[in-house]
N, CA, C and O atoms as a GROMACS GRO file, in nm:
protein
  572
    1UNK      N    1  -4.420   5.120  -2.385
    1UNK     CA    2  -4.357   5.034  -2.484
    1UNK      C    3  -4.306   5.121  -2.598
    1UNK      O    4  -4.365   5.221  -2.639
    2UNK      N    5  -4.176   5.070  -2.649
    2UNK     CA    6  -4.121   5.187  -2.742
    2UNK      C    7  -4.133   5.067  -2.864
    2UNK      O    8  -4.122   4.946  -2.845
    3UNK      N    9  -4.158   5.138  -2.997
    3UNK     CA   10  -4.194   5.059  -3.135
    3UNK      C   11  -4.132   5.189  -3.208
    3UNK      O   12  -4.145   5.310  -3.189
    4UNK      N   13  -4.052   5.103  -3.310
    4UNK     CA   14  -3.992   5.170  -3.434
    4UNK      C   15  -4.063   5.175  -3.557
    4UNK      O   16  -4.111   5.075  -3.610
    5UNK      N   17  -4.070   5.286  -3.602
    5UNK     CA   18  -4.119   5.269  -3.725
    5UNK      C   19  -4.034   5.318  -3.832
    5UNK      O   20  -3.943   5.395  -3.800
    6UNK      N   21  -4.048   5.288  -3.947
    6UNK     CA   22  -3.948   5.313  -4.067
    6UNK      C   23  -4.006   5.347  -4.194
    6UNK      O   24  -4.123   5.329  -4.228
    7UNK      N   25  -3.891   5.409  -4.277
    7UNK     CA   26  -3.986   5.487  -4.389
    7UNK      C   27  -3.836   5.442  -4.469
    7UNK      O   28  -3.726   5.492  -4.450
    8UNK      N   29  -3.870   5.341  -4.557
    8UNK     CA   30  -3.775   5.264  -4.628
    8UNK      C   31  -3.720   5.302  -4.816
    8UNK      O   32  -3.793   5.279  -4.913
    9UNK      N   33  -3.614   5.347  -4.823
    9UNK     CA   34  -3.587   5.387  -5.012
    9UNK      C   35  -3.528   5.272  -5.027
    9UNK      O   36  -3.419   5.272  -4.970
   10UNK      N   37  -3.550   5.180  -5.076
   10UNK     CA   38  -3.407   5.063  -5.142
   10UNK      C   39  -3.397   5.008  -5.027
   10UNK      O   40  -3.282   4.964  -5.028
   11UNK      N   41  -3.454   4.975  -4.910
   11UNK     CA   42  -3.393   4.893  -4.840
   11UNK      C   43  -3.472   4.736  -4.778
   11UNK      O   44  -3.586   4.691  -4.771
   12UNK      N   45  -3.322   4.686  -4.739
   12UNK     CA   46  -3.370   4.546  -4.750
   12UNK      C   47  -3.448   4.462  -4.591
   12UNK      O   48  -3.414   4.462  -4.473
   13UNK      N   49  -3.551   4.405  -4.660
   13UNK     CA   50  -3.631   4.352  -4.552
   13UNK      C   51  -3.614   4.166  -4.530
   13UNK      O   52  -3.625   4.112  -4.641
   14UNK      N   53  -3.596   4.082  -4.436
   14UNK     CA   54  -3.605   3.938  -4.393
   14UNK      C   55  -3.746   3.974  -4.358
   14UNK      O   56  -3.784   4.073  -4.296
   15UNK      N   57  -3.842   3.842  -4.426
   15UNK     CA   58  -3.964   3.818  -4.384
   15UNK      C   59  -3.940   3.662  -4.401
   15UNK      O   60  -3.861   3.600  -4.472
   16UNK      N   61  -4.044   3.618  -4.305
   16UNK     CA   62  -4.053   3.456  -4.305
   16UNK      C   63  -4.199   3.413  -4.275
   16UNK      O   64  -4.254   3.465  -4.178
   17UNK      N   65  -4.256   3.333  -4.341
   17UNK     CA   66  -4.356   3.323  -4.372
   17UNK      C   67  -4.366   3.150  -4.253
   17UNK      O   68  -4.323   3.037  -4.274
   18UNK      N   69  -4.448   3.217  -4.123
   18UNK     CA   70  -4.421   3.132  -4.004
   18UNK      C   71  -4.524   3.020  -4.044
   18UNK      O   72  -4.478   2.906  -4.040
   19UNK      N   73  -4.676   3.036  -4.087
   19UNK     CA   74  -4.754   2.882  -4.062
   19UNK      C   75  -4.916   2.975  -4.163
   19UNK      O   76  -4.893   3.091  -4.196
   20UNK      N   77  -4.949   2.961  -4.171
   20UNK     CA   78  -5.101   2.947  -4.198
   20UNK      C   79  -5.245   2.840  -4.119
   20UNK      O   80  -5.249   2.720  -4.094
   21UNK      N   81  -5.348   2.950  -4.098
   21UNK     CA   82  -5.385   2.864  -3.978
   21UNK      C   83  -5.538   2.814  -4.077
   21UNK      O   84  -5.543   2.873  -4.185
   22UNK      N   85  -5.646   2.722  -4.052
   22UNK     CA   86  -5.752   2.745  -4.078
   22UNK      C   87  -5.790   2.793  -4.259
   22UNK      O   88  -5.854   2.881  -4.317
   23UNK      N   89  -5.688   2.650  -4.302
   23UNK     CA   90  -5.685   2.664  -4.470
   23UNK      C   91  -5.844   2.581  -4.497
   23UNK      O   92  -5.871   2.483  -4.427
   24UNK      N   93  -5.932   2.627  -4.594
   24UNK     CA   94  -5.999   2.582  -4.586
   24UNK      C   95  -6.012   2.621  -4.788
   24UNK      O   96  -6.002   2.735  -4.833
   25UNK      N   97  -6.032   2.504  -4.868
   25UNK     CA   98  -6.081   2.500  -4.998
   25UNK      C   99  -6.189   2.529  -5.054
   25UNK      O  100  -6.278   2.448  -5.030
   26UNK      N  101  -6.226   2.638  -5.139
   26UNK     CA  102  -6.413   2.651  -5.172
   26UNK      C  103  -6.416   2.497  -5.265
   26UNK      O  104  -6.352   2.446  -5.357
   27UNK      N  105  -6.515   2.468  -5.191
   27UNK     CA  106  -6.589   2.315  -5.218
   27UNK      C  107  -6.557   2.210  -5.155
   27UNK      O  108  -6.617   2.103  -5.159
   28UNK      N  109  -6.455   2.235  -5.089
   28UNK     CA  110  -6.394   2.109  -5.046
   28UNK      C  111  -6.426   2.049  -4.864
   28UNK      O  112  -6.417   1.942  -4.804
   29UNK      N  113  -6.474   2.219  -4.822
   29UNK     CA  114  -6.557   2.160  -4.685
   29UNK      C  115  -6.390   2.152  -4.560
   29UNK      O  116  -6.294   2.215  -4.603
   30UNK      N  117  -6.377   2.104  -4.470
   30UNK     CA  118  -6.303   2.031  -4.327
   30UNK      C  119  -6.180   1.994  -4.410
   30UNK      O  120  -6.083   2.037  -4.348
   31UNK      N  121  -6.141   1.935  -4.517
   31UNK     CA  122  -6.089   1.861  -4.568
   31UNK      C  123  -5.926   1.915  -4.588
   31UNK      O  124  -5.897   2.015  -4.654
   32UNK      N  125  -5.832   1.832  -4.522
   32UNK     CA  126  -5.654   1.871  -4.538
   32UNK      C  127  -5.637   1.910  -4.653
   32UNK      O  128  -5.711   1.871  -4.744
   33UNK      N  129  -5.537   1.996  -4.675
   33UNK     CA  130  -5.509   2.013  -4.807
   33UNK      C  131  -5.332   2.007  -4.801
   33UNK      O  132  -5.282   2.034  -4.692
   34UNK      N  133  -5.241   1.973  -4.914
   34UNK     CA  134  -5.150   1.989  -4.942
   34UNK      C  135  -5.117   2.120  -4.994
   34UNK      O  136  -5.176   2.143  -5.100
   35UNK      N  137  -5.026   2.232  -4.943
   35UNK     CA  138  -5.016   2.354  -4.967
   35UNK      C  139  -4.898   2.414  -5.016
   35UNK      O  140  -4.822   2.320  -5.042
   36UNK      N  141  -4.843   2.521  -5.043
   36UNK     CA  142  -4.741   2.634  -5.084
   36UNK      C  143  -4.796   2.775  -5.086
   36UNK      O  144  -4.904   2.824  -5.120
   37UNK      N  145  -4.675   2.827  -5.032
   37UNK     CA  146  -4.714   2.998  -5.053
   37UNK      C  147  -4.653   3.060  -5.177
   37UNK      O  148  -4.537   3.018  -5.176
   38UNK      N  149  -4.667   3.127  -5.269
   38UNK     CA  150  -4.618   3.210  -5.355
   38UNK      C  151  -4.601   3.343  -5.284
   38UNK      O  152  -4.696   3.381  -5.216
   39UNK      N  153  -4.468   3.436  -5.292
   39UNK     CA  154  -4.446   3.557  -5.219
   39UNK      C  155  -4.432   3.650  -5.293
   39UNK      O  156  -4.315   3.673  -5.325
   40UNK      N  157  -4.528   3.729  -5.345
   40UNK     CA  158  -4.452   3.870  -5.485
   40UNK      C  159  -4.467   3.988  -5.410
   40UNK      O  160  -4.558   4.006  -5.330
   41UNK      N  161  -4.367   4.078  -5.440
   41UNK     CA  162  -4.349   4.205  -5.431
   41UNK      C  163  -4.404   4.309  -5.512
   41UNK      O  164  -4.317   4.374  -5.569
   42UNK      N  165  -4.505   4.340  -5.533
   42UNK     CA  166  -4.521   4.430  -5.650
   42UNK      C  167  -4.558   4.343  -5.773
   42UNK      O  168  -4.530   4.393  -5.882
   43UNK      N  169  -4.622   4.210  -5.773
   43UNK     CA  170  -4.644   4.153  -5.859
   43UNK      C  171  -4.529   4.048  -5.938
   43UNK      O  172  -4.554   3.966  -6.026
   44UNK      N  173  -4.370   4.087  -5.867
   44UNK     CA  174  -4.267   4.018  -5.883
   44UNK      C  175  -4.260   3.914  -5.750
   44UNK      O  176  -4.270   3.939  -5.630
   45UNK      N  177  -4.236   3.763  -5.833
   45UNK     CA  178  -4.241   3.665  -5.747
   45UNK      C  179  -4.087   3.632  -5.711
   45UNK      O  180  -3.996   3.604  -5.789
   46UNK      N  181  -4.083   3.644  -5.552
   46UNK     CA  182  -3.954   3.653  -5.455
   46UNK      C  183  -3.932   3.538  -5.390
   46UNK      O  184  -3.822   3.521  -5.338
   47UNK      N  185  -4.022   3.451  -5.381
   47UNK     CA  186  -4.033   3.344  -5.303
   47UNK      C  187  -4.120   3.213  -5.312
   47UNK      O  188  -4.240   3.221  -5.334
   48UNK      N  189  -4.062   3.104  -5.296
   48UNK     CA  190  -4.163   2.977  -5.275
   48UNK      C  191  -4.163   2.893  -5.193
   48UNK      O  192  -4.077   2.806  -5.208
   49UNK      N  193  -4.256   2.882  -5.071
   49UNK     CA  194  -4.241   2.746  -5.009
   49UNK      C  195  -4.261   2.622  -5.046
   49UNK      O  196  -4.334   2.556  -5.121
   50UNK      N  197  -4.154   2.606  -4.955
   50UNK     CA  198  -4.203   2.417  -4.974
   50UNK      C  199  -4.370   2.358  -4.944
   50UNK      O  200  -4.456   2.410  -4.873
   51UNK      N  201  -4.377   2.257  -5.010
   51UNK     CA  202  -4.542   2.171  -4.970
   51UNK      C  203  -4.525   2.082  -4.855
   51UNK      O  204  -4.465   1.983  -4.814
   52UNK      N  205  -4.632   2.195  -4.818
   52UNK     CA  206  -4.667   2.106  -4.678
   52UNK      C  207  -4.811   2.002  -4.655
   52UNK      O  208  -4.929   2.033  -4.642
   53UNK      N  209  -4.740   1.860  -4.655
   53UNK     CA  210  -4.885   1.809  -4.703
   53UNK      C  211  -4.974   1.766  -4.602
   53UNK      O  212  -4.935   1.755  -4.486
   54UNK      N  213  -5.112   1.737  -4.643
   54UNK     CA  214  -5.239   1.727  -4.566
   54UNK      C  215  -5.248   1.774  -4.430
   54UNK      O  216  -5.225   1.693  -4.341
   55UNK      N  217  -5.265   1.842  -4.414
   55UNK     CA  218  -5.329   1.969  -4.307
   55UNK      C  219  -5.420   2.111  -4.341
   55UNK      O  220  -5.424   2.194  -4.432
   56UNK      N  221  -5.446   2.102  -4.289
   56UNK     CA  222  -5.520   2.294  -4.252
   56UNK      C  223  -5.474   2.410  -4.154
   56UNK      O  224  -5.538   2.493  -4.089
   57UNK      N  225  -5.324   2.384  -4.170
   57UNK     CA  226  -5.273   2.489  -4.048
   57UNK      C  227  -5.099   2.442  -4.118
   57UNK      O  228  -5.009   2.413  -4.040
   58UNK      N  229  -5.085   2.442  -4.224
   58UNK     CA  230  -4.914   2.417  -4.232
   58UNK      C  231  -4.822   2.519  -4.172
   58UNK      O  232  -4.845   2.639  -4.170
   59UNK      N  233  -4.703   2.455  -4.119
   59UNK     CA  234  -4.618   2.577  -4.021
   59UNK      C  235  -4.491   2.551  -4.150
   59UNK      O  236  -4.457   2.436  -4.175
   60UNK      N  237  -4.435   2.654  -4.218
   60UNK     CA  238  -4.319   2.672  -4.313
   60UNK      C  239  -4.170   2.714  -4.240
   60UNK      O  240  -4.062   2.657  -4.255
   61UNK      N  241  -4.190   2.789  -4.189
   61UNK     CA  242  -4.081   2.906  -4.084
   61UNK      C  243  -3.980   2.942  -4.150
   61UNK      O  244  -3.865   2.938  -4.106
   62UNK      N  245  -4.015   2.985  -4.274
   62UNK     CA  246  -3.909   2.990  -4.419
   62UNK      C  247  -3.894   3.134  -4.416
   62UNK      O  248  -3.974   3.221  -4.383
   63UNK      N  249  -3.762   3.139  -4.464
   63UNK     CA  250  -3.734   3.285  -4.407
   63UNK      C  251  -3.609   3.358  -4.557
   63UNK      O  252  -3.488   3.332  -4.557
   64UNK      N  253  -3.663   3.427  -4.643
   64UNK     CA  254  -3.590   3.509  -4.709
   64UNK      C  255  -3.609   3.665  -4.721
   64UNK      O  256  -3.703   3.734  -4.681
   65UNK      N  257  -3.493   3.701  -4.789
   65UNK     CA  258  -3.515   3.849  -4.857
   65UNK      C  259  -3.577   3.863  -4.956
   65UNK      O  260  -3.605   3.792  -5.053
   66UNK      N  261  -3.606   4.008  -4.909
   66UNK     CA  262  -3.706   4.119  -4.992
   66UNK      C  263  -3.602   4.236  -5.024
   66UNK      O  264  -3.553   4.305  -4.934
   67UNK      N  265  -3.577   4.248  -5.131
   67UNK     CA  266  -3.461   4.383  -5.152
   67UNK      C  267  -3.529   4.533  -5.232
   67UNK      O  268  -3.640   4.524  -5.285
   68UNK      N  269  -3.490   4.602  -5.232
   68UNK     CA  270  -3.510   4.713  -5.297
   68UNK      C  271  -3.680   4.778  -5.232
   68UNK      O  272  -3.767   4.821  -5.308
   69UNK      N  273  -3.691   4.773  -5.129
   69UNK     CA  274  -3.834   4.827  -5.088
   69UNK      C  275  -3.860   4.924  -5.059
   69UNK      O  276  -3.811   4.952  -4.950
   70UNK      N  277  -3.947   5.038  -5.122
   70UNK     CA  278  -3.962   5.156  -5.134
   70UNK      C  279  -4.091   5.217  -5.100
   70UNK      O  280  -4.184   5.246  -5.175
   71UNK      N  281  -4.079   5.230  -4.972
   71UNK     CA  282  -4.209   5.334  -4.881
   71UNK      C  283  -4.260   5.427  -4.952
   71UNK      O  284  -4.381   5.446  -4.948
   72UNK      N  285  -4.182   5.497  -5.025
   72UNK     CA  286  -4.225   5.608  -5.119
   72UNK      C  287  -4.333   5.582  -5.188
   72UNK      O  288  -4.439   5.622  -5.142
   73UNK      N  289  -4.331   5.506  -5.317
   73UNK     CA  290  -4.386   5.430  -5.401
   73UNK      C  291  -4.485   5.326  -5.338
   73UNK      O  292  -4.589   5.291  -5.394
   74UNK      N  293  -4.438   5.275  -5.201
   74UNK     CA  294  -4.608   5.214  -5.175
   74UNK      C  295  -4.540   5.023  -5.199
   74UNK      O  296  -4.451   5.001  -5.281
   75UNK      N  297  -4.598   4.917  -5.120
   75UNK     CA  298  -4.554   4.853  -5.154
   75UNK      C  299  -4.676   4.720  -5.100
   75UNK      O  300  -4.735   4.705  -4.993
   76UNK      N  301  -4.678   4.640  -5.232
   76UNK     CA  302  -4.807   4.505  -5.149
   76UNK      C  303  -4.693   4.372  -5.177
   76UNK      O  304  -4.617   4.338  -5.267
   77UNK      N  305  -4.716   4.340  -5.093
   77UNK     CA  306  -4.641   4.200  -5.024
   77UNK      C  307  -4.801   4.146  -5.057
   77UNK      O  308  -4.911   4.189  -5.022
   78UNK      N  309  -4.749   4.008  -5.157
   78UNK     CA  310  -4.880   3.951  -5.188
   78UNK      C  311  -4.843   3.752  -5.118
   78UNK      O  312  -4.732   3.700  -5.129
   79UNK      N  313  -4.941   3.694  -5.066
   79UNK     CA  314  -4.903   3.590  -4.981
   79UNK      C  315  -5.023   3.456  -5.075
   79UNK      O  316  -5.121   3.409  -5.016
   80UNK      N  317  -4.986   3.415  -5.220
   80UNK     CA  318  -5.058   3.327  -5.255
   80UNK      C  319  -5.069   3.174  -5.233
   80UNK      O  320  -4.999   3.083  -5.278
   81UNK      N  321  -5.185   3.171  -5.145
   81UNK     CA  322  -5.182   2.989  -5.110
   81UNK      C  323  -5.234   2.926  -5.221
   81UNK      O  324  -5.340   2.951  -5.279
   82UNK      N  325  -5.129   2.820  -5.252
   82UNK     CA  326  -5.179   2.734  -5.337
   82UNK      C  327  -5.207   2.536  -5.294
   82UNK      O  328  -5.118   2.461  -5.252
   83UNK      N  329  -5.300   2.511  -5.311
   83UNK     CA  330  -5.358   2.329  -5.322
   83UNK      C  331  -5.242   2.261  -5.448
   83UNK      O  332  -5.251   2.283  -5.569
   84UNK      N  333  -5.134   2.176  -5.378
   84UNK     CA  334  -5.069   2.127  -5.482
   84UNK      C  335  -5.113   1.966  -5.501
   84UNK      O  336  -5.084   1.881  -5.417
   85UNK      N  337  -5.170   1.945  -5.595
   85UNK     CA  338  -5.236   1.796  -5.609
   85UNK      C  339  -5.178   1.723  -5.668
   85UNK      O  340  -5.057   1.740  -5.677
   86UNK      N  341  -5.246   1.600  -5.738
   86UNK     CA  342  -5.144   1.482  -5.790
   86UNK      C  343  -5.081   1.550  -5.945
   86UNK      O  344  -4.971   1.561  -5.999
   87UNK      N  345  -5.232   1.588  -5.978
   87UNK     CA  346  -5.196   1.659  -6.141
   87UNK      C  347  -5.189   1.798  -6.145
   87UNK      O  348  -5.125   1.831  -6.245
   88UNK      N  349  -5.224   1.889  -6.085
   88UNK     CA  350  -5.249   1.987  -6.133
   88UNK      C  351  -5.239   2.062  -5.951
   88UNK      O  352  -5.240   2.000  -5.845
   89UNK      N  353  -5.229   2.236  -5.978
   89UNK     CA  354  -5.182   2.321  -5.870
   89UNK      C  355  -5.349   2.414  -5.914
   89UNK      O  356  -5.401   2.459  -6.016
   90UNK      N  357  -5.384   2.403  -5.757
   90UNK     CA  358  -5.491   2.507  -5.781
   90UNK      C  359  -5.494   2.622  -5.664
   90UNK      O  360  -5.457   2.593  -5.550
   91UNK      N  361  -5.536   2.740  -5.693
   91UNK     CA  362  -5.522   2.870  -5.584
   91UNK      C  363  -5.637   2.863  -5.461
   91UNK      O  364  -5.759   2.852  -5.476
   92UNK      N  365  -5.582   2.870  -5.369
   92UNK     CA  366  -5.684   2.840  -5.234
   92UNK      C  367  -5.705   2.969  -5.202
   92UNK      O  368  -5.809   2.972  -5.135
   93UNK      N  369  -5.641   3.129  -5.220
   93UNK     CA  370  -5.646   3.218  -5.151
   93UNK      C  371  -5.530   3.308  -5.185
   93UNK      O  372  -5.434   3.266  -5.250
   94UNK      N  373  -5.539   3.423  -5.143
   94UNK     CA  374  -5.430   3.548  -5.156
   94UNK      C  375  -5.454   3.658  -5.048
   94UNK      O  376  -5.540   3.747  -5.049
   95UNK      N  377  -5.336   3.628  -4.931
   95UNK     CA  378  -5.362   3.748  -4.842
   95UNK      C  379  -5.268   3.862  -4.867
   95UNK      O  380  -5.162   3.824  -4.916
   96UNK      N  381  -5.277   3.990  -4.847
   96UNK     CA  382  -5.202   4.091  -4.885
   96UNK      C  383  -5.147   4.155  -4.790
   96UNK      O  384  -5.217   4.164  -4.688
   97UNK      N  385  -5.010   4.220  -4.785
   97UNK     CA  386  -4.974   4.361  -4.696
   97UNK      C  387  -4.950   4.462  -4.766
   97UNK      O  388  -4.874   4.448  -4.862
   98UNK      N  389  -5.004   4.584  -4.739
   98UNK     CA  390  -4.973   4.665  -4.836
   98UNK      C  391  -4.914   4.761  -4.667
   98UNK      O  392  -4.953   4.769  -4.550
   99UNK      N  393  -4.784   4.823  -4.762
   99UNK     CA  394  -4.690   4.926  -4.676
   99UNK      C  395  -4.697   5.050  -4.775
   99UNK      O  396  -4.705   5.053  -4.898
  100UNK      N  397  -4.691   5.172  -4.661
  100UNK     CA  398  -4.740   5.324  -4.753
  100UNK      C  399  -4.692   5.382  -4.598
  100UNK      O  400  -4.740   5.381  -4.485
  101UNK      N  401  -4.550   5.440  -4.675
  101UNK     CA  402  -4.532   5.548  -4.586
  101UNK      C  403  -4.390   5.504  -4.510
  101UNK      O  404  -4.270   5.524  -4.526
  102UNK      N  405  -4.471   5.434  -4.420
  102UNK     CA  406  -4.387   5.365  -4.317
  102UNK      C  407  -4.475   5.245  -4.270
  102UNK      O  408  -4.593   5.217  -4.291
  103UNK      N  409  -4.346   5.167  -4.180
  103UNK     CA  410  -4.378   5.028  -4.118
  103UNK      C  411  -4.364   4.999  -3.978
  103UNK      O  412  -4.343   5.111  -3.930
  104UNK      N  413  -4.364   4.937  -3.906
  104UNK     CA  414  -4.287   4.858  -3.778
  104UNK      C  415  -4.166   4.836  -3.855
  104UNK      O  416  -4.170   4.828  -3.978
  105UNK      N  417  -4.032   4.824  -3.768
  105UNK     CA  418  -3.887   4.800  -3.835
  105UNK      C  419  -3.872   4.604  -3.846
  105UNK      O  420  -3.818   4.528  -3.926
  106UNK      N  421  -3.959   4.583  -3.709
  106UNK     CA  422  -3.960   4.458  -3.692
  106UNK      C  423  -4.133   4.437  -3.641
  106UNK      O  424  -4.196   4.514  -3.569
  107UNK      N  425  -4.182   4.307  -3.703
  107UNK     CA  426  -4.333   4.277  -3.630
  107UNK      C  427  -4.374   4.137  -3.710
  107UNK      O  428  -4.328   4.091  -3.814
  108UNK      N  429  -4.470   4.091  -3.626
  108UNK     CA  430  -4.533   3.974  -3.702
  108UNK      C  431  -4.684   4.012  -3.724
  108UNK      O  432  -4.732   4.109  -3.665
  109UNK      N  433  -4.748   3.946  -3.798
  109UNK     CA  434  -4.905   3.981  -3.844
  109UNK      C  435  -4.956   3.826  -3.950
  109UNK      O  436  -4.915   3.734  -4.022
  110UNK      N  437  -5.088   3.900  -3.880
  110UNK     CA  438  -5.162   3.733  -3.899
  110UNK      C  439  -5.279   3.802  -4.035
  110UNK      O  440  -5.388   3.855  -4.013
  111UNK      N  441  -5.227   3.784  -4.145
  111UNK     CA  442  -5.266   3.838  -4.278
  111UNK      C  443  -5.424   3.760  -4.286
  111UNK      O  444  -5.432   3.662  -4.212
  112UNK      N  445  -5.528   3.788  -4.353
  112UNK     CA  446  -5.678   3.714  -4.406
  112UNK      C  447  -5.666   3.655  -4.535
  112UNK      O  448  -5.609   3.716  -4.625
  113UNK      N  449  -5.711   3.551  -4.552
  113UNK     CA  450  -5.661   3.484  -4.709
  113UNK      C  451  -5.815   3.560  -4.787
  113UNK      O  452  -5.926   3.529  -4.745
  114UNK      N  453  -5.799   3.643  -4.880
  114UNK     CA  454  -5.932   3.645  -4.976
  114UNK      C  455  -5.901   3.612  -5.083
  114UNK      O  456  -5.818   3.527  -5.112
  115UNK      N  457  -5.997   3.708  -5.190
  115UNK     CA  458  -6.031   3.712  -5.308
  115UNK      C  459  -6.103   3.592  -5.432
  115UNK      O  460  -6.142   3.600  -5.549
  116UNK      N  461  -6.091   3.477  -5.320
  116UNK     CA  462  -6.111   3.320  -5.410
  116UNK      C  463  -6.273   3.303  -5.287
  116UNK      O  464  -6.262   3.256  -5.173
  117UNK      N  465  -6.380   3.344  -5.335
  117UNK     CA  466  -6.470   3.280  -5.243
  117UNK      C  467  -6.534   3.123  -5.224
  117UNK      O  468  -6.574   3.043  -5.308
  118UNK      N  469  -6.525   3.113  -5.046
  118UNK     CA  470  -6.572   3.012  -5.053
  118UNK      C  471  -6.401   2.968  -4.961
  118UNK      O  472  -6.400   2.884  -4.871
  119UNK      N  473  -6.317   3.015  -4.990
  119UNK     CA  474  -6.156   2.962  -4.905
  119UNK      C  475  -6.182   3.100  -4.807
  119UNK      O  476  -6.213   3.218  -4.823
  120UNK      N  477  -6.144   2.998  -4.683
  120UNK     CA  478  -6.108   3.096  -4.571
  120UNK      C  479  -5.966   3.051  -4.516
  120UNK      O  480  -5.933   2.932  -4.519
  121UNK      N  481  -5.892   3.142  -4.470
  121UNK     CA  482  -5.786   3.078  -4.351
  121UNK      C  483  -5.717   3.250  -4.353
  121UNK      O  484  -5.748   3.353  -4.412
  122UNK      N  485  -5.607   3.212  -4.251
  122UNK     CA  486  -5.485   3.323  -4.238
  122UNK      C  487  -5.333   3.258  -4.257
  122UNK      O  488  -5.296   3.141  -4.263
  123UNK      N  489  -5.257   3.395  -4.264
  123UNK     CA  490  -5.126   3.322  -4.305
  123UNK      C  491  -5.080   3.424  -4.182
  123UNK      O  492  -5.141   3.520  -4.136
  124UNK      N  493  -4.954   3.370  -4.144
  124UNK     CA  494  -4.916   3.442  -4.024
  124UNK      C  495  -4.756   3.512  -4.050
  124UNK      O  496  -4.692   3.430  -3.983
  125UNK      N  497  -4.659   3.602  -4.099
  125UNK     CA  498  -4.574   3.628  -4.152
  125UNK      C  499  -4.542   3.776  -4.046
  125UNK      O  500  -4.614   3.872  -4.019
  126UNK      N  501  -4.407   3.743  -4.006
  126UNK     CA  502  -4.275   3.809  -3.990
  126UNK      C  503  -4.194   3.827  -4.049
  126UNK      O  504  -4.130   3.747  -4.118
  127UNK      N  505  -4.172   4.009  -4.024
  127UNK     CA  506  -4.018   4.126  -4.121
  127UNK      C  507  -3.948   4.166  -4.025
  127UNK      O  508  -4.001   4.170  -3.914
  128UNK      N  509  -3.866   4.190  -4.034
  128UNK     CA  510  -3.748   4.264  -3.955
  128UNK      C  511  -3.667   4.384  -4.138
  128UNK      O  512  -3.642   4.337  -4.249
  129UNK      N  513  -3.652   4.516  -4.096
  129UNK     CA  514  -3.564   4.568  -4.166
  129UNK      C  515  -3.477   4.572  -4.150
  129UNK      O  516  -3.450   4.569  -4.030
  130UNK      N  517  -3.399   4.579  -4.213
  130UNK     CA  518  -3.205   4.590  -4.210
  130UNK      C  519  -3.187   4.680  -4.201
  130UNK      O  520  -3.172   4.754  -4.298
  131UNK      N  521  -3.178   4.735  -4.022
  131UNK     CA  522  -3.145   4.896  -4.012
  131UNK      C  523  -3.042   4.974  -4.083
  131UNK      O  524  -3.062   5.095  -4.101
  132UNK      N  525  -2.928   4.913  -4.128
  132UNK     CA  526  -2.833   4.989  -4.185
  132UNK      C  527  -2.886   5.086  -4.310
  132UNK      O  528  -2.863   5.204  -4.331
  133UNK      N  529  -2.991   4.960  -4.408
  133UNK     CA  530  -3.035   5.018  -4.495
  133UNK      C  531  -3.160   5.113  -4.502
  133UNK      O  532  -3.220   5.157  -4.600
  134UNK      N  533  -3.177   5.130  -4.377
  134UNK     CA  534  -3.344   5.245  -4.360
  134UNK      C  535  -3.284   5.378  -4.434
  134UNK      O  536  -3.176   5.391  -4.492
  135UNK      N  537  -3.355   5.441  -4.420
  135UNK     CA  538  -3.360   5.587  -4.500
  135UNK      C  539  -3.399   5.661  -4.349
  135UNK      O  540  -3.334   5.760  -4.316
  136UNK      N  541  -3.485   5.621  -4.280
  136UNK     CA  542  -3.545   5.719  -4.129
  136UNK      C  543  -3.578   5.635  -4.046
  136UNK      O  544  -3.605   5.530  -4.105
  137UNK      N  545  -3.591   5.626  -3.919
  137UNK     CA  546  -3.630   5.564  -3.852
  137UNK      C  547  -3.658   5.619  -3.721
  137UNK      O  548  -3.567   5.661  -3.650
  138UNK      N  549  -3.805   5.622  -3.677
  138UNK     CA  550  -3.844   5.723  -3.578
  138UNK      C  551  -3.947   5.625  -3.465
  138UNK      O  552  -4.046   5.555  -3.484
  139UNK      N  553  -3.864   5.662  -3.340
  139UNK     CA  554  -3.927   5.568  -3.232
  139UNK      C  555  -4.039   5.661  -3.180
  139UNK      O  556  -4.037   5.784  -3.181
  140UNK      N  557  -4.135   5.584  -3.135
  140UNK     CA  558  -4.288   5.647  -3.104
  140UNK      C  559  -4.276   5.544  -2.951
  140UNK      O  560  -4.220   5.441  -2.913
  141UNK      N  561  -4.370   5.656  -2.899
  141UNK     CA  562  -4.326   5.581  -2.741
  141UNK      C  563  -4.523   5.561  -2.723
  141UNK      O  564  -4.603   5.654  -2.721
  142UNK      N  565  -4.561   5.377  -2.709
  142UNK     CA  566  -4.684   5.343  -2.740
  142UNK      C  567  -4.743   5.315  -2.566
  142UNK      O  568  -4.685   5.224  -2.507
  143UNK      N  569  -4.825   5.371  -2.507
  143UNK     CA  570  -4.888   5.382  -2.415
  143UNK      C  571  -4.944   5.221  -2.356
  143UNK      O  572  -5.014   5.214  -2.255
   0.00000   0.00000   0.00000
């Protein structure tokens, strides 16, 4: 199997943020929740899904750009689930990708929601790079 990998200055990535599986609320137990993802780059917010209501597995298949992404410098793709309620928005979880170095050019990955204990689930998110804009790109031949 041949897989690309890439080592990116400034260049632009499509990610789409496919479903989240196994959302689960600290305190709230089995119980559906109405959801959204927040998408930041470096702490800059790039993206918002729509609410997907009452479930524990919402599928989004929302798909934008990520511009200026720099392997050099290191980069965390941050994936914040949020509980959107009648009054008020509360944080269920935050799964992360962090890229250093290089990437897959194209791949999907099934991220871990932490840092909020007591919420478990995954978020499941696909990139493709915009080969024009790579800086290197070196095929590895995978056994």
């Amino acid at each position: 199997k041949k897989m690309a990998y890439v080592r990116a200055k400034d260049a632009k990535c499509t990610m789409t943020i496919v479903s989240a599986n196994g959302i689960l609320r600290k305190n709230k137990g089995n119980s559906a929740t109405s959801c959204f993802v927040k998408i930041y780059k470096n702490k800059t917010l790039v993206h918002q899904t729509r609410v997907v209501e009452k479930t524990t597995s919402p599928e989004w298949n929302e798909t934008f750009d990520v511009d200026q992404v720099n392997m050099d410098l290191g980069v965390t793709i941050s994936f914040e689930l949020w509980h959107k309620g009648t009054f008020r928005e509360s944080l269920i979880g935050i799964a992360k990708l962090k890229w250093r170095k290089s990437v897959t050019q194209r791949s999907t990955n099934t991220v871990t929601v932490e840092g909020v204990p007591g919420a478990t689930g995954t978020v499941v998110v696909s990139w493709e790079f915009d080969a024009k804009s790579l800086q290197q790109r070196v095929d590895l031949q995978v056994k």
